[in-house]
C-alpha positions as CSV (number, residue, x, y, z in Angstrom):
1,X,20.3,-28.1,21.0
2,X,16.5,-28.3,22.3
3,X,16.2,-24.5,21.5
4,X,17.9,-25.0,18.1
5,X,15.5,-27.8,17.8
6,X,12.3,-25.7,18.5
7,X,13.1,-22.9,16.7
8,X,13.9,-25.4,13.5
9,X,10.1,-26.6,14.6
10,X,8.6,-23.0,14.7
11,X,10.5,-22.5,10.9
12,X,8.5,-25.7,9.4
13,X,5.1,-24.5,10.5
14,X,5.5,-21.0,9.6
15,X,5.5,-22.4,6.1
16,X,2.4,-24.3,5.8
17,X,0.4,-22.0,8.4
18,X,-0.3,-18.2,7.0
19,X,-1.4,-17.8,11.2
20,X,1.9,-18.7,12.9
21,X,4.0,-15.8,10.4
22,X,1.8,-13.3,12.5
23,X,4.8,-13.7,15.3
24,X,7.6,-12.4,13.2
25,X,6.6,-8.7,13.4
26,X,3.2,-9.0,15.4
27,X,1.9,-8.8,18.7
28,X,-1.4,-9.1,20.6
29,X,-1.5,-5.7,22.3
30,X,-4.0,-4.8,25.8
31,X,-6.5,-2.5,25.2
32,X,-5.9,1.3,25.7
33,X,-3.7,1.7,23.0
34,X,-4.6,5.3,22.4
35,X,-3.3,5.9,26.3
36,X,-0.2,3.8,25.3
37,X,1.0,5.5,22.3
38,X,0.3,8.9,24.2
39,X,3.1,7.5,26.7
40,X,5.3,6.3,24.1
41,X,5.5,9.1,22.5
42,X,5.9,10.9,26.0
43,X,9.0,8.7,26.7
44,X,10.8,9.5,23.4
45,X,10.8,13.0,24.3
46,X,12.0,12.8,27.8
47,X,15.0,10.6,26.8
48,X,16.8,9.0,23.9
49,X,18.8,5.7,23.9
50,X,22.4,5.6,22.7
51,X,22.0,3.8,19.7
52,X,24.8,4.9,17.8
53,X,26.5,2.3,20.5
54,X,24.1,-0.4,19.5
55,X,24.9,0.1,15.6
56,X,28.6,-0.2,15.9
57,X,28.6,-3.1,18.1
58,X,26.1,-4.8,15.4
59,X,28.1,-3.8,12.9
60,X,31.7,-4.6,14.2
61,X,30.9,-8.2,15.2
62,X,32.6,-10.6,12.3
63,X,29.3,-11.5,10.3
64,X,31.3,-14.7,9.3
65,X,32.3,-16.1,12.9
66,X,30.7,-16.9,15.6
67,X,29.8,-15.0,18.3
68,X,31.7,-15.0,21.4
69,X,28.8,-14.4,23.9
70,X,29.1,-13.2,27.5
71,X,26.8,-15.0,30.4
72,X,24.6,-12.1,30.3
73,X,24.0,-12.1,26.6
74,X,23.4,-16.4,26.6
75,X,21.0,-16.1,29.2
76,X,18.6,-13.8,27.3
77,X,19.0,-15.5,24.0
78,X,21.3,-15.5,20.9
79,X,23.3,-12.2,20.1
80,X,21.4,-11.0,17.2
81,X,18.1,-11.7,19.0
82,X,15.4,-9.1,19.9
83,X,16.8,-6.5,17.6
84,X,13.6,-6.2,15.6
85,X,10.5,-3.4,16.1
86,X,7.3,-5.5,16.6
87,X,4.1,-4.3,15.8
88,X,0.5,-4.7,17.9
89,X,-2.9,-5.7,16.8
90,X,-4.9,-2.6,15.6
91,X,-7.7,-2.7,17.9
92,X,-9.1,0.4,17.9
93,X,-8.8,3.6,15.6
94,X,-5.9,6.1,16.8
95,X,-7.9,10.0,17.3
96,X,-5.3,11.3,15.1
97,X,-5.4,8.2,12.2
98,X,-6.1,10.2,9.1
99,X,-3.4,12.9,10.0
100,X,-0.4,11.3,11.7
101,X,-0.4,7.9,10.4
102,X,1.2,5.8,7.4
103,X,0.9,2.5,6.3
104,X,2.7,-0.3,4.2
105,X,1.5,-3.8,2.4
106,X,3.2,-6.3,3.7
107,X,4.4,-9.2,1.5
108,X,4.8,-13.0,2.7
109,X,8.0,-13.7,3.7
110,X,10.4,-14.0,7.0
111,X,11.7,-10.8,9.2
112,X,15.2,-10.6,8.3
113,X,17.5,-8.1,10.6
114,X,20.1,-7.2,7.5
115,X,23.7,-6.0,8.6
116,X,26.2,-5.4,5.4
117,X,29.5,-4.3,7.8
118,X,33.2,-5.3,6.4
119,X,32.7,-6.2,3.4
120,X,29.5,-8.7,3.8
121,X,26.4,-9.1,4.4
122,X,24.4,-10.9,6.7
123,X,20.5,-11.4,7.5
124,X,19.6,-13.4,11.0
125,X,15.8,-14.1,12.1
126,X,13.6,-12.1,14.9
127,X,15.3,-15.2,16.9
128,X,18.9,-14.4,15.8
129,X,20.1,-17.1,13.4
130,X,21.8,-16.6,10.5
131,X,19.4,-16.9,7.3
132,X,22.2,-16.2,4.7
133,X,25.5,-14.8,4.5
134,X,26.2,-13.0,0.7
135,X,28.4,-10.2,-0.9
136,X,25.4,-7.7,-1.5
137,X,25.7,-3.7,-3.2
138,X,24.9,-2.5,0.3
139,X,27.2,-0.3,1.7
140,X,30.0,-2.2,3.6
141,X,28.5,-4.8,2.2
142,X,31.0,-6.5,-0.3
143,X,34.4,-6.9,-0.3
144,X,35.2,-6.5,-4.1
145,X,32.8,-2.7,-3.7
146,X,35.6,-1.7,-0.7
147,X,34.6,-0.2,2.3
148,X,36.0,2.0,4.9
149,X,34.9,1.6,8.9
150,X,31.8,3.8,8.4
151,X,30.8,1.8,5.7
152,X,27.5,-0.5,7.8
153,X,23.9,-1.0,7.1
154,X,21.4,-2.1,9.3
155,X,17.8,-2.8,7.2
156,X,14.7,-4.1,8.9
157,X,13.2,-6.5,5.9
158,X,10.7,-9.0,4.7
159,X,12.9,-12.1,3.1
160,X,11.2,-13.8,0.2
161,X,13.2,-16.7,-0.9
162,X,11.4,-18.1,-3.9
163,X,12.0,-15.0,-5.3
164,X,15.4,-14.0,-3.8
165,X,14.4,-10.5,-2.8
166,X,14.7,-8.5,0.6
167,X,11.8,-6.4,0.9
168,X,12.7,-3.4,2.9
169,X,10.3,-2.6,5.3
170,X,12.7,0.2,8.1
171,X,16.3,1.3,8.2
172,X,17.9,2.2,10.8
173,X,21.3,2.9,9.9
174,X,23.0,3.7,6.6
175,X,27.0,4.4,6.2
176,X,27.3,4.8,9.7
177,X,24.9,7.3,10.1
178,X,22.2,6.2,13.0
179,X,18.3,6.7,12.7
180,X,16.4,5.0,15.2
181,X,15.8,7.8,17.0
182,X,14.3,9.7,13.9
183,X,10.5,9.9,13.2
184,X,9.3,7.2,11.2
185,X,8.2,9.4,8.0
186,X,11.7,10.5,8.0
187,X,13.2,6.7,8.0
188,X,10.7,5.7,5.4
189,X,11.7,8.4,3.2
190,X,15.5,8.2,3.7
191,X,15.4,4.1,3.3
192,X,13.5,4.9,-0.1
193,X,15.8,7.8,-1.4
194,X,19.0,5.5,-0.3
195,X,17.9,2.1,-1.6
196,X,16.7,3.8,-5.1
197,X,20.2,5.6,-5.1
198,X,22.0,2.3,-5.8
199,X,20.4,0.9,-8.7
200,X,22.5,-2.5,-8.5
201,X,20.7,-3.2,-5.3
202,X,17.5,-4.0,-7.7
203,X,19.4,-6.1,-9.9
204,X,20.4,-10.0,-9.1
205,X,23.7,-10.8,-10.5
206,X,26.8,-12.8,-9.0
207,X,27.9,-9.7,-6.9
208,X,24.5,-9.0,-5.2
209,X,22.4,-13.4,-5.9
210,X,20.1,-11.0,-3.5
211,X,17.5,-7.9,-4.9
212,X,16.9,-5.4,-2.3
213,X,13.0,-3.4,-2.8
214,X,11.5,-0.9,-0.4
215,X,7.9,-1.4,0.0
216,X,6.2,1.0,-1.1
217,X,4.3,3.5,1.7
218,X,1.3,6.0,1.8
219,X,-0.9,8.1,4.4
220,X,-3.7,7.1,5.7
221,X,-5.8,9.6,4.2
222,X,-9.1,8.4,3.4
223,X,-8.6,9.0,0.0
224,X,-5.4,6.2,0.0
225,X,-7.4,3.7,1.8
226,X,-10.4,3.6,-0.7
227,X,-7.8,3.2,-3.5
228,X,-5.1,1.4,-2.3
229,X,-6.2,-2.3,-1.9
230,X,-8.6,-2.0,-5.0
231,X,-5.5,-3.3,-7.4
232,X,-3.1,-6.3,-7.4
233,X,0.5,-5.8,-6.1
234,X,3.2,-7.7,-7.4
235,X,3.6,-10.1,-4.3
236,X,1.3,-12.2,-2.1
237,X,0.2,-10.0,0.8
238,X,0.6,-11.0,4.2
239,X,-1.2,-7.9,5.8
240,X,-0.9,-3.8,6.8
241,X,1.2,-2.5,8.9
242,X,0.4,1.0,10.3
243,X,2.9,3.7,11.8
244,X,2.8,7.0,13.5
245,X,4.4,9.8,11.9
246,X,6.2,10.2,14.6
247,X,7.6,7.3,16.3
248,X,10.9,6.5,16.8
249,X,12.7,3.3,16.0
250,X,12.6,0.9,19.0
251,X,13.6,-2.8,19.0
252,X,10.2,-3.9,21.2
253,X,7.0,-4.1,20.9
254,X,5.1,-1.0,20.2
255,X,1.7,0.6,19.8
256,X,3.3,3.3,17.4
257,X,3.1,0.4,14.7
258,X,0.3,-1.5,14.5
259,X,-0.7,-4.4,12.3
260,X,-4.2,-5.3,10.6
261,X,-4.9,-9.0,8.4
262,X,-6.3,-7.7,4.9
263,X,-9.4,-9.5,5.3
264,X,-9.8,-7.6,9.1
265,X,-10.1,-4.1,7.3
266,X,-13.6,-4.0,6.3
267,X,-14.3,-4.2,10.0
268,X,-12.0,-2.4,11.5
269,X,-11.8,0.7,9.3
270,X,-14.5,-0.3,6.5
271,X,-12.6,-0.1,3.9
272,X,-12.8,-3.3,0.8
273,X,-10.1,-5.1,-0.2
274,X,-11.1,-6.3,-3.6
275,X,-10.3,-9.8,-5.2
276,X,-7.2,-9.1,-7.2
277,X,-5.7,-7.3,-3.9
278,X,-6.1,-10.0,-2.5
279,X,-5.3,-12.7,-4.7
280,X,-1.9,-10.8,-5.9
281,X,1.2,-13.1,-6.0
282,X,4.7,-13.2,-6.5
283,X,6.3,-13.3,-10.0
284,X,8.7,-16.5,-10.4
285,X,11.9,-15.3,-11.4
286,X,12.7,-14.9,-15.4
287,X,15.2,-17.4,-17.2
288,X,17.2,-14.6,-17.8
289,X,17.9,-13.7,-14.3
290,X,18.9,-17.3,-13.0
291,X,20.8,-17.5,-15.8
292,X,22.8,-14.1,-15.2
293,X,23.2,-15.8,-11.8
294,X,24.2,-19.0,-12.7
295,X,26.8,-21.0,-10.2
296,X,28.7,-18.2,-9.8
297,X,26.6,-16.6,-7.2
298,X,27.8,-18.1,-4.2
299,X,25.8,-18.0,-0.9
300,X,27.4,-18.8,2.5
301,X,24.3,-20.4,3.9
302,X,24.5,-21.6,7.5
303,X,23.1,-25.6,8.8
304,X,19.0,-26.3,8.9
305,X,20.1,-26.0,12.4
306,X,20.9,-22.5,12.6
307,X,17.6,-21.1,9.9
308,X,14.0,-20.4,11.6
């Protein structure tokens, strides 16, 4: 109950204080990150993790019960906990920046770790408590849709409620078929080919009260960053996030991604980030779509108790 209780605490002032979101997908990083991502990458190819393994046993765990947890698994947290990729600090420009790297504008909003398995979907915090539970067009992911076994989804995503969207930042699996051990320009590709294939997953109605957007990524050619943050984007930016070409999916912190404040970039890679980048907000939804929504879009949504 006192850990329910904090983490209820650490939910209330994420709200009111832009500062304390940082921790969802961000972490201060040592110096000698250029050595660090050197060994990273290093470590990826001497040895990959079975994460095929880790995907099923996500995936087959009801996402309507509760979890039956071993001693092991209680004493390092809640079952759906520490399944998120967090980023570091960018301290200091990678050698290889303007050749190996991408980045992504990051809206405000919560990490969400999104599972659609057996016919629903489910979204948990960086913590592991359950945000929502909803039929979504996912596959696997509703129950009027079908689904077969193979039929699971694992997203890595930005949750803006306001404006009931996931914004999908990763994937790292999709009908079954494991990527976290593919290069991150690969996963950004495939999660924006897949997510654009199913053109319901844009679309709020009473079979999916949840849209589903990839966030849009670029290189970091020098041409992208001078134009990039001179225009408004249609949501309130929380900062950059930064990833090498070729780093692998990896549910820890990492130098591979890094993370910069919007404000930060003028000193840190002098580039400006004009007034209406930085002013951009989110668009309230239309009449139309709460209307196409309506009471019919019901949403298992757990306790206060269990959302951070």
């Amino acid at each position: 109950m006192e850990e329910q209780l904090e983490d209820l605490l650490a939910s209330s002032l994420a709200v009111s204080d832009a500062s304390s979101r940082l921790s969802q997908y961000k972490f201060k990083g040592k110096s000698n990150q250029e050595k660090r991502r050197r060994e990273c990458l290093e470590r990826q190819k001497r040895g990959r993790m079975d994460y095929t393994s880790v995907a099923r046993n996500l995936a087959e765990v009801e996402p309507d019960q509760d979890v039956e947890m071993t001693t092991k698994q209680k004493s390092r947290g809640r079952y759906y906990k520490d399944h998120l990729m967090l980023s570091e600090w960018l301290t200091e420009i990678p050698d290889d920046f303007y050749t190996h790297w991408l980045f992504i504008i990051c809206p405000v909003g919560k990490r969400a770790l999104v599972i659609s398995s057996k016919g629903l979907t489910a979204a948990y915090t960086r913590t592991g408590y359950c945000l929502r539970r909803f039929p979504s067009a996912l596959p696997g992911g509703s129950k009027r849709s079908g689904f077969t076994a193979q039929d699971y989804c694992i997203l890595d995503c930005i949750f803006h409620e306001a404006t009931r969207t996931f914004y999908v930042l990763d994937i790292m699996c999709w009908r079954g078929h494991v990527v976290y051990d593919s290069e991150a320009e690969f996963r950004l590709y495939w999660a924006k080919t897949k997510i654009s294939e199913v053109e319901s997953l844009s679309r709020l109605r009473p079979s999916n009260p949840f849209r589903f957007l990839c966030v849009p990524y670029a290189e970091c050619t020098k041409e992208n960053l001078a134009v990039q943050f001179k225009e408004e984007v249609p949501y309130e930016v929380d900062g950059v996030l930064f990833y090498h070409k070729e780093g692998h999916y990896c549910p820890e912190v990492t130098p591979l991604v890094t993370w910069i404040q919007p404000q930060g970039m003028k000193e840190t890679l002098g580039v400006d980030a004009t007034d209406a980048f930085l002013q951009s907000r989110y668009k309230a939804l239309t009449l139309e779509e709460l209307q196409v929504l309506g009471e019919k879009a019901i949403v298992s949504e757990p306790s206060a108790m269990e959302t951070t």
